[in-house]
C-alpha positions in Angstrom: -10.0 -7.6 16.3 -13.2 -6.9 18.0 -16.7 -6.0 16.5 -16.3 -2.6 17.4 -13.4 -2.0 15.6 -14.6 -4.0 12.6 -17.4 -1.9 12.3 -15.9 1.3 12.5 -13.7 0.2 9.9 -16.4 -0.8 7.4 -17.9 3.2 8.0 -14.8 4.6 7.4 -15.5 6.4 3.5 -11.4 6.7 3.0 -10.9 3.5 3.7 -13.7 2.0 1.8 -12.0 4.1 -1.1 -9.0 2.7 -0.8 -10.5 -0.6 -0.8 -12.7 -0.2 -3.8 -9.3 1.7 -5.4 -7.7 -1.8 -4.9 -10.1 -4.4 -5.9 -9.9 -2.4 -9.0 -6.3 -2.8 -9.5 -7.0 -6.4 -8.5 -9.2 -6.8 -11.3 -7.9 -4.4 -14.2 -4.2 -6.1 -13.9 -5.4 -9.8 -13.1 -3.2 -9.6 -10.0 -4.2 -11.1 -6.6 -4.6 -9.4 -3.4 -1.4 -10.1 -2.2 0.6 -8.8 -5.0 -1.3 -6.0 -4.7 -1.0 -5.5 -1.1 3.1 -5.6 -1.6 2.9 -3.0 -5.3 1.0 -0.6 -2.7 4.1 -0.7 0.0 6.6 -0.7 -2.5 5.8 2.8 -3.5 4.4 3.8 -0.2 1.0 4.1 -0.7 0.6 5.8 -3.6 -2.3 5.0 -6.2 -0.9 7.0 -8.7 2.3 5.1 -8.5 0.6 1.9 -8.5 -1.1 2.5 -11.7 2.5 3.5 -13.5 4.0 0.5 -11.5 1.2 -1.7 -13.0 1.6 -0.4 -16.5 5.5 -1.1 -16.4 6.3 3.2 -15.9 9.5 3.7 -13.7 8.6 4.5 -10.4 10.8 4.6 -7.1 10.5 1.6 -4.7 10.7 1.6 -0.8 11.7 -1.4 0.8 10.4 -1.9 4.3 14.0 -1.6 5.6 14.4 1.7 4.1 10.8 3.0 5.5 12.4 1.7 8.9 15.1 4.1 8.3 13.0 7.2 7.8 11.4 6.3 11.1 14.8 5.3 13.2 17.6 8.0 14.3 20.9 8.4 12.1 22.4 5.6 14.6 20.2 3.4 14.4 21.3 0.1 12.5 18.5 0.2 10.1 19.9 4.2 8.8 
């Protein structure tokens, strides 16, 4: 990644939301990064979600092969 793109990263205000939005989850639920980083793709990006997933609430969960299939045609091997 180059230095440009770094930066404008780090001045992006929604994304240094999100960020902050989950550090905080990191340190509330004692759960690292990485578990984290998969909670947030299992219900698709969703902060609210994350929070009921974190405090053991039913939520739906994607799996990568299912997003796949939202983004694939109907013959696609994926749908």
């Amino acid at each position: 990644m180059s230095a440009s793109k770094r930066k404008s990263d780090q001045s992006d205000p929604e994304l240094k939301q999100l960020h902050q939005s989950l550090k905080q989850f990191e340190v509330k639920y004692g759960k690292s990064h990485e578990e984290i980083a998969d909670i947030f793709c299992r219900v698709s990006g969703q902060l609210d979600k994350m929070k009921d997933y974190l405090e053991n609430k039913p939520v739906v969960e994607w799996t990568y092969l299912e997003d796949l299939a939202l983004a694939k045609s109907d013959e696609s091997p994926e749908f």
